[in-house]
N, C-alpha and C positions, 0 to 999 in steps of 0.2 A: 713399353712397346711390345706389342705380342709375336710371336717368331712365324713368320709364314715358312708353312715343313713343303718340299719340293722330290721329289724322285731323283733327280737329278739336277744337284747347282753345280752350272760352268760358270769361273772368275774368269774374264779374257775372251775373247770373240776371235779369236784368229783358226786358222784352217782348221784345226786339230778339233776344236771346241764347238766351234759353231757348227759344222758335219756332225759332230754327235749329239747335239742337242736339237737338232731340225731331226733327225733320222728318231730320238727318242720320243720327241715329241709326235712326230708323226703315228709311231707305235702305241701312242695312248698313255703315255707316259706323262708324266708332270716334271714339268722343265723351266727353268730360269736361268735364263744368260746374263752375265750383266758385261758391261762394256762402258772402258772408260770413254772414247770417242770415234773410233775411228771404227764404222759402221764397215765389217769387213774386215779387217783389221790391217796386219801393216802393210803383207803383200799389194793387196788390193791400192791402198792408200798413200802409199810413201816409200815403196821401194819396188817388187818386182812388174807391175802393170805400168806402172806412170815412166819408171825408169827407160822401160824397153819398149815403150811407145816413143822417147823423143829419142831414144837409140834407131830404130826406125829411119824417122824423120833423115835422122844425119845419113844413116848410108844410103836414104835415096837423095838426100844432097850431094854424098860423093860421085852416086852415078850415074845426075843430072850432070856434072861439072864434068864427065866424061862422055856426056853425049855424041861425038862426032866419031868417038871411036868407036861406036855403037851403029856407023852409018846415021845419024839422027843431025842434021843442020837448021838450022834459025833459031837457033837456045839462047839467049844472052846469059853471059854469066851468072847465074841464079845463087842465091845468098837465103840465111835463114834469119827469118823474120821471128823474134821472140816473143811478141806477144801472138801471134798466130800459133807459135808453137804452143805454147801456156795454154791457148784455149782450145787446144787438138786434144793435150793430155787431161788438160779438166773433163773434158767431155768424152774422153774413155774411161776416166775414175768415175765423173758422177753419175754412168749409164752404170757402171758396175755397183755403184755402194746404192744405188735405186732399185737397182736387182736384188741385190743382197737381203736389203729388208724388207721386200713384199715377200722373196723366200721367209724369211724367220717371222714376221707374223704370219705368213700360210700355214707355215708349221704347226701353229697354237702353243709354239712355246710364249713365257712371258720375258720378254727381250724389255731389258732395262738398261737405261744409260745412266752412268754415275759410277761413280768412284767406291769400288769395295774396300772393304780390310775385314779381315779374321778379328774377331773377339771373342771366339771362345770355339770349340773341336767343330769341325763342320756348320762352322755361322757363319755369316758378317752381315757388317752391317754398309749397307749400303746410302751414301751420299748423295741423292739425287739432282741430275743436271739442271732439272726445272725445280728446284727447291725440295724437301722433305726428306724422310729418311723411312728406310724399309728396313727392314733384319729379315735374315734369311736362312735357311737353315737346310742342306742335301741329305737322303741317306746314302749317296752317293755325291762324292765333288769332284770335280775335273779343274786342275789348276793350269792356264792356257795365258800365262801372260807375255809372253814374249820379251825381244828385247830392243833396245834404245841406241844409237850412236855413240859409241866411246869417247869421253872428251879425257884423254891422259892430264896428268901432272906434269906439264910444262910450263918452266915459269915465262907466265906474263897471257898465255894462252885466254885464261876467263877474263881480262880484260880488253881482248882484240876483237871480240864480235865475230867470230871465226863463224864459216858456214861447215853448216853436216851435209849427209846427204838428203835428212829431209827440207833444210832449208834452203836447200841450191833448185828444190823443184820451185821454191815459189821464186826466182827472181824476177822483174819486170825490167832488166837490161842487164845485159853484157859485159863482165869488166875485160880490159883490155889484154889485162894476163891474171893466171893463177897461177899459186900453188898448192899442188895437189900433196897431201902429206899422207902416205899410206900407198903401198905399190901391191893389195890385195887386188882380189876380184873387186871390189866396191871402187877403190881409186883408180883401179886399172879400166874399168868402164867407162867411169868418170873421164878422165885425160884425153881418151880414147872420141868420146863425145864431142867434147869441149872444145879441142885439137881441130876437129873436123868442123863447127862453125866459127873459129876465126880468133880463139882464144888463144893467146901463147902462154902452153902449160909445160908447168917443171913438176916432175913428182920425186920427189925424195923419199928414199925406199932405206929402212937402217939396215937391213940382210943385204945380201951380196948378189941378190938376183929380184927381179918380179914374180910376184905370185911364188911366193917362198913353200910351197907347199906341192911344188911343180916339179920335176928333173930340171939339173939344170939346161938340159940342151932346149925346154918345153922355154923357159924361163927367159933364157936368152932369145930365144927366136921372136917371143913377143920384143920384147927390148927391141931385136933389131926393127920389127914393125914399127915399133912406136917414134924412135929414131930417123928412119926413112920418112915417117911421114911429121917431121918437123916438132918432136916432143922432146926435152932434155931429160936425161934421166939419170939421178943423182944416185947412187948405190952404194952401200954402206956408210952411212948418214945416219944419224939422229938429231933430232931438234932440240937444242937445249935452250932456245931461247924465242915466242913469239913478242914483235909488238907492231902495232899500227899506229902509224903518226898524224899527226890533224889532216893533210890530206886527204887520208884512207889508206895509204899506201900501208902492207904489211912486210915485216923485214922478220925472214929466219934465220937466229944463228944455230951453223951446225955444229954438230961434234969435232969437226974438221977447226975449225975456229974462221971458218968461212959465212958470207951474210949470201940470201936470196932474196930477192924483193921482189913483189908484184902486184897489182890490183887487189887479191882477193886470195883469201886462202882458202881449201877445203881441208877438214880435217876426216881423214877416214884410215883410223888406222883397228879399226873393230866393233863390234856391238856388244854390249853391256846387258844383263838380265834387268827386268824392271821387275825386282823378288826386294826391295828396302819402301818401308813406310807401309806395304802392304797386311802388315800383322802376321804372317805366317808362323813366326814361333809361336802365337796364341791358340794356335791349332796343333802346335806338334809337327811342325814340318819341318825336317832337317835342309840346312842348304850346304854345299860343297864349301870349297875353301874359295873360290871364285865366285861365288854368288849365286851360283845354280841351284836349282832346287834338284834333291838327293832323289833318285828314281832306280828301282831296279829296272830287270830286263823287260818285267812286264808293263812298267811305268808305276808302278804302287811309289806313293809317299813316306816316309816315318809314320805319318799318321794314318788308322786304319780307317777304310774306305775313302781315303785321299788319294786322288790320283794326278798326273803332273803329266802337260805334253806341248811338244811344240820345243822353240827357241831355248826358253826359261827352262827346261826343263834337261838341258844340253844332248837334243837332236839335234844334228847337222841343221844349221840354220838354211832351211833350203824350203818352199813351201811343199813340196812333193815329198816330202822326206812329213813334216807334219803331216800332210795327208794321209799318210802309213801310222803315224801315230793314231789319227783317228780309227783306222781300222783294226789296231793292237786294242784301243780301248773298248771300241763296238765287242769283239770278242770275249775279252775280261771283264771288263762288267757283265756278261750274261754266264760265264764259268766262274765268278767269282773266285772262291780258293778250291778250286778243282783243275788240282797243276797240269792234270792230263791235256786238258781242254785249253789251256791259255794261249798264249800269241806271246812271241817273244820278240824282242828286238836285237837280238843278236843276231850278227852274218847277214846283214841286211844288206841288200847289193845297192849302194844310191849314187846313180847318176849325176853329175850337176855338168853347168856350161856358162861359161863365162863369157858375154855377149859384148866383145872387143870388136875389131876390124882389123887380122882376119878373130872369127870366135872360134872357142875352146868349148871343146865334149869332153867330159874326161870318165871313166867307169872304171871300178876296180882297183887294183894296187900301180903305184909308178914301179918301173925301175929302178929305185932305191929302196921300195918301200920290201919288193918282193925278193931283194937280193937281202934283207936286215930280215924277215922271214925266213930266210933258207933256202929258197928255192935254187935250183939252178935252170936259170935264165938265158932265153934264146929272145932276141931282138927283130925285129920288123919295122924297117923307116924307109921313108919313101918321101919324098917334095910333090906339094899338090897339082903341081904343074904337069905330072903325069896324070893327072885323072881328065878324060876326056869332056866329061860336061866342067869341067874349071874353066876351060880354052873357052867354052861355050859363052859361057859367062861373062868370060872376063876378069873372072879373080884368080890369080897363079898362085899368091900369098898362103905363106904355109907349111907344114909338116904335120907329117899324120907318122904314127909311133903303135908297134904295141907290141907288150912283154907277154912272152908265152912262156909254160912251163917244160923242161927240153926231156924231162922225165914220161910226160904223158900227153903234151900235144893240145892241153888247157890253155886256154884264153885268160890269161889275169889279169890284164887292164891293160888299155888303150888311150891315148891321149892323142887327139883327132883338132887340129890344128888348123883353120881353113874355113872357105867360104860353105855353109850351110851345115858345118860339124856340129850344131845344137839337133838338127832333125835326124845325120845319121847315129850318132851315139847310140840312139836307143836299136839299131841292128845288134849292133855288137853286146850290149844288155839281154838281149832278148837269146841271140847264142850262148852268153856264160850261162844264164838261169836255166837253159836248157843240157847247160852239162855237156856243150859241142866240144870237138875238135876244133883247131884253127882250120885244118883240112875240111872243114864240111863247108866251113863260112869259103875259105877260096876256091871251093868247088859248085858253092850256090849260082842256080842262074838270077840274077838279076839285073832288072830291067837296066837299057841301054837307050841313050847314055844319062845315068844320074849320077849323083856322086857319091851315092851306099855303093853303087860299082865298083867305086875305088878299093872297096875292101875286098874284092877280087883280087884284085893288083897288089893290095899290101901284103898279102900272105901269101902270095909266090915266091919262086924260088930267087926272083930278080932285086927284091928289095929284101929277104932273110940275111942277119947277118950269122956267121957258123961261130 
């Protein structure tokens, strides 16, 4: 089989890969993507687009179901219809992954679907989805594979049929409860959904809080949301035992030597690199002790002119965070080994938001993270019920939080607790990259009444603590 040579081979279509291989190829460049299925890749397909389309849905079911306190009468109690939902989210994926690939052949890159593997430094060989086989060969490679839903080593677990997060988007009805196993962002979204059209969910979390990667004051305050609005929540737990019985019914035994039982389980307790069966050591590509593939600052591989980005590559699993991959590689590949000119991925300020009810902003270091740094730490908390467009609205739900530095008046991170805290977070992004005071941000005028105002009011003297 003869080797078709390329400018640039991307393995993986996800944010990272497919932004630089439409951008190369648009430059005159000779480019091949290859992609095992999912045209877009996972955001688009199976986790951040579908997810927070039927997240949506739900909180304008919540506040339908609160119409009259809205002044709004003749509603009957309105319920969510699952197969309408199904085909809300098909038809914001399918309009997106339609998009997607008139982009990548506009491009003139050659976009191929089929199953890669390495067989030797900078090849593979490609398995084609409609039959045949290609070999492939970069002077440059971008390894962009992403990663998979974690199913741990729990006995009895691979024989319960357990659902992940990709396969709870296709369901075509309802079970009556679940359990949710994982009290991350992925299950804590999940419960949070599910809760709200009609499911009774238990999530069992083995750490001693939600969202273990939070303060705990951040941690508990969801809990107490999720509690309030009718969720059980199991903390410090582990599963040492799934099984479903001819019924369906699944029964978890905990650590505790306690059972849980419900319709349905979901399993999310992390994602996983898809870096196995793909032949990477046949090229020279070191992977970590977890399965990631070995990247420096710049993203370079073990193997020279191999380059790695995205999930698999262990970037903060976030697509915005890939999409900066993609701009570290745009860079590096045109400086090649001219260290002056490179792009680093160190100190990289990345946002993320956890799309609950209320949702989480979060940027920068917590208050544990910046006290185990050194810093010394001045606090700002406030209940969202002081911010005036909240009353507006109608969501009071919440704490907004943030750790300053008491030496220089720096902003080191924020954890924004509340109705619309995914849109203001990036205020407070856009003040640390600028090197602000806390002073300048509670001195900004800004417009009235929204709820970036509120960070007026969080850095006064009324909510500082000394």
């Amino acid at each position: 089989m003869d080797v078709e040579e390329f400018d640039l081979l991307v393995v993986g279509g996800g944010k990272a890969g497919k932004s630089l291989a439409m951008d190369m190829a648009r430059a005159g460049r000779t480019v091949a993507m290859v992609e095992r299925a999912m045209i877009g890749g996972t955001c688009i397909n199976v986790a951040c687009i579908p997810t927070k389309t039927i997240i949506n849905s739900g909180r304008m079911l919540k506040n339908a179901r609160r119409a009259t306190e809205f002044g709004i009468t003749g509603v009957e109690y309105p319920r969510m219809d699952i197969d309408l939902l199904r085909h809300r989210k098909e038809d914001v994926v399918g309009t997106m992954v339609n998009g997607q690939l008139a982009s990548f052949t506009g491009s003139g890159m050659d976009f191929i679907l089929g199953e890669a593997k390495f067989v030797a430094s900078r090849t593979v060989e490609v398995t084609l989805n409609d039959g045949g086989t290609r070999l492939l060969r970069g002077s440059d490679v971008v390894v962009n594979l992403g990663t998979e839903p974690l199913l741990p080593d729990i006995e009895g677990l691979a024989d319960s049929n357990v659902q992940t997060s990709n396969t709870l988007l296709e369901l075509e009805s309802l079970p009556e409860s679940i359990i949710v196993l994982g009290g991350g962002y992925v299950g804590c979204e999940f419960a949070d959904f599910l809760n709200t059209i009609g499911v009774s969910v238990t999530v069992i979390q083995q750490g001693d809080q939600l969202l273990a990667r939070e303060d705990a004051d951040v941690g508990s305050a969801i809990e107490k949301a999720f509690t309030e609005a009718g969720i059980t929540v199991r903390l410090g737990n582990s599963a040492e035992h799934i099984s479903r019985a001819a019924d369906g019914m699944v029964t978890v035994t905990l650590s505790s030597g306690e059972t849980v039982t419900a319709a349905d389980i979901l399993v999310a307790v992390g994602r996983a690199p898809v870096t196995t069966g793909v032949g990477l050591e046949q090229a020279g590509i070191r992977l970590t002790d977890r399965g990631f593939i070995e990247v420096d600052q710049h993203l370079r591989t073990s193997a020279e002119h191999v380059w790695a980005a995205g999930d698999a590559a262990g970037t903060p699993q976030f697509t915005h965070a890939s999409y900066d991959d993609y701009r570290v590689l745009k860079t590096n590949l045109a400086a090649q080994d001219d260290q002056a000119k490179m792009r680093s991925t160190a100190g990289r300020l990345i946002p993320y938001c956890v799309f609950t009810t209320p949702e989480l902003g979060r940027v920068g270091l917590s208050e544990a993270q910046a006290l185990d740094a050194g810093y010394a730490v001045r606090l700002a908390r406030m209940p969202v019920s002081a911010i005036p467009r909240a009353r507006t609205v109608g969501h009071l739900e919440g704490m907004w939080k943030a750790v300053i530095d008491r030496d220089t008046n720096a902003i080191l991170g924020v954890a924004l607790l509340g109705t619309e805290a995914s849109e203001a977070i990036a205020v407070v992004q856009m003040a640390m990259l600028a090197g602000m005071e806390y002073t300048a941000v509670r001195d900004a005028i800004i417009t009235h009444p929204t709820i970036a105002e509120g960070l007026n009011l969080l850095f006064t003297a009324a909510w500082l603590e000394e």
